[in-house]
C-alpha positions, 0 to 999 in steps of 0.5 A: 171297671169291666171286672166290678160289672162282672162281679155285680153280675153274679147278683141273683134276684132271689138274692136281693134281700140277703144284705151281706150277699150284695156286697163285694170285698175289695182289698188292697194287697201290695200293687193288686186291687183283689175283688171278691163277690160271693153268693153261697152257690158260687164265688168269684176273685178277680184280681186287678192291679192297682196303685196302694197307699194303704193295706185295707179292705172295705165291702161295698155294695156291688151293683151300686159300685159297677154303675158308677164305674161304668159311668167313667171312662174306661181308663180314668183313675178312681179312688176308694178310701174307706172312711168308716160306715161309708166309703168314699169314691173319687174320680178327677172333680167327681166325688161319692159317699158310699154306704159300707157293711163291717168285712166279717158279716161277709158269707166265708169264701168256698174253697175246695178242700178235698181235690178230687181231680185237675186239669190245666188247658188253654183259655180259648180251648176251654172256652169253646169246650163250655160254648158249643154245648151250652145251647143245649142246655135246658131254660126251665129247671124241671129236670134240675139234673139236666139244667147245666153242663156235664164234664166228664173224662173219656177216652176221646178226652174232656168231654162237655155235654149238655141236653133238653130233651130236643137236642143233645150236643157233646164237645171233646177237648182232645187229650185232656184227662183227669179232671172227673171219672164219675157222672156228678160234675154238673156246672149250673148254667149261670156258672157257666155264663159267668165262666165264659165272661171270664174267658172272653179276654184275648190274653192265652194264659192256661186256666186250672180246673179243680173238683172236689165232690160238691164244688168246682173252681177255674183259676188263671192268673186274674181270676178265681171262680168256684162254683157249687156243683148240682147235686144229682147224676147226669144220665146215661146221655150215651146211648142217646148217640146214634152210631153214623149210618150210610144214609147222610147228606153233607152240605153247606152251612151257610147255605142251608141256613139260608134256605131254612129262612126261606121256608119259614117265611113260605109257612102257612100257618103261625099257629102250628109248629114251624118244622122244615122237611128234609129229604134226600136220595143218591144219585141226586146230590142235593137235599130237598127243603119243603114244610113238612105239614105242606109239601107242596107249598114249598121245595127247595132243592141246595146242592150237597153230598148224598148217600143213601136216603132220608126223610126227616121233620125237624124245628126250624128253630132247633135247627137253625140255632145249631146251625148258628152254634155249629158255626161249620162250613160243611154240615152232615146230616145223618138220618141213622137206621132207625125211625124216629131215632135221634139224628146225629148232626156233626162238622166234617172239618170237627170231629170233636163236636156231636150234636144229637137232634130228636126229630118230630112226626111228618105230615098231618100227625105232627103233635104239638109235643114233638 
């Protein structure tokens, strides 16, 4: 029942008023109940097994469809018998007549046509490939470019970008080749979020990728998806990398989680942004936490690993949702050479996951812009 939750999850409210959109197909094909939800930008198949009396297949509305499955218990058994213009639901004593839509007013299926590039990997590797990133990726579609998640070949391996302006943050999955050369293979965000829904399972079973020039599909042994691609070029994020400089402080997630919990609660002022100063200086191995508007309201020194010098503002908020994205024991913090260039923020146990965070104006001259 968790897989008809899943399609009527793809409904979009934009979409309300576009019957045939609302609408799944089920169909019975030999021992498998094949569930099919589309709305134009993306199409997912799910296929579940199932006891067939008769080869069929009815369309009925999938929100309506989901809330009474998810009423049941997870392993009662329900029965569908299409009966016309309504449908009917049965489950133990329980009974429902359901409205129907005739199969060939259904939007057609998008298939990939013209494949363009492939690769298969493991299901939890995918996963963490479209997870860590997404974060990254932008709420608002100002920058349409910007508001889903690159996948591109390099010669690290598949490589996952997502940006906002504040922050960048880029996975590798080592290895891994072929699946696009150019800089057009953009998953919308909502595509993702359904994608990882599909990952979610505990079984390893490999998931294909295809592409074509406009749409993208990832298929496994239970389920099809094929997403719409955006139609732009993503920019040229490379240079947005800061190389790794002699000045870094290396130190304990958890504990400098804790301390940034600390400092916002030392604030003195809701109604500026809340942004934690960063500073440190070898020989002292420890970085110091203060709030960059008022120093000397708050120092809180942690233990770390120092070389060189930093002295860095950042959001609280930005970097304590890293933190939590980052999930790392140990965490390197590079200032880089520069002023004001991006700070490269990296897992000393993961090479494949990079997070670039822009840092914001010290003291007094903080902008509300930063």
């Amino acid at each position: 029942m968790a897989s008809i939750a899943l399609a009527a999850g793809m409904l979009d409210a934009r979409l309300k008023k576009a019957p045939a959109l609302n609408y799944a197909r089920l169909a019975a094909e030999g021992d498998r109940l094949v569930i099919t939800a589309n709305v134009l930008d993306s199409a997912l198949k799910l296929s579940l097994p199932a006891a067939t009396e008769t080869i069929g297949q009815v369309a009925l509305r999938s929100e309506q469809l989901a809330a009474l499955a998810a009423s049941f218990p997870p392993d009662a058994k329900i029965t569908i018998d299409d009966d016309g213009p309504m449908a009917s639901m049965r489950c133990g004593r329980s009974r429902f007549r359901l409205p129907t839509l005739p199969i060939n007013v259904l939007p057609s299926t998008p298939t990939i046509k013209d494949e363009t590039g492939r690769v298969t990997l493991g299901r939890s590797k995918l996963a963490a490939l479209l997870s860590k990133p997404a974060f990254a990726v932008p709420s608002d579609q100002a920058r349409f470019n910007l508001h889903g998640l690159f996948l591109h070949d390099t010669a690290e391996g598949l490589t996952a970008v997502a940006a906002d302006g504040h922050r960048l943050a880029r996975v590798v999955a080592p290895g891994i080749s072929g699946l696009s050369h150019d800089r057009r293979l953009i998953v919308p965000k909502q595509a993702i979020k359904i994608l990882l829904k599909l990952l979610g399972g505990k079984d390893i079973e490999p998931v294909t990728l295809r592409r074509s020039t406009a749409l993208l599909e990832a298929k496994s042994l239970g389920f099809s998806f094929v997403s719409k691609l955006i139609d732009a070029d993503f920019p040229a994020y490379e240079r947005l990398v800061p190389a790794p400089s002699d000045n870094w402080v290396t130190v304990n997630g958890a504990a400098l989680t804790r301390a940034l919990v600390r400092i916002a609660a030392a604030m003195p002022d809701e109604g500026h942004l809340q942004l934690v100063g960063l500073t440190w200086a070898a020989p002292e191995q420890s970085l110091r936490l203060c709030i960059a508007r008022a120093p000397d309201v708050a120092d809180d020194p942690i233990e770390a690993g120092v070389n060189g010098q930093g002295r860095l503002a950042v959001q609280i908020k930005h970097l304590s949702q890293l933190l939590a994205e980052l999930e790392a024991e140990r965490v390197r913090i590079d200032a880089g050479t520069r002023a004001n260039s991006g700070i490269l923020i990296t897992d000393p146990d993961d090479p494949s996951i990079t997070i670039v965070q822009m840092p914001c104006f010290w003291g007094a001259e903080v902008a509300d812009a930063a």
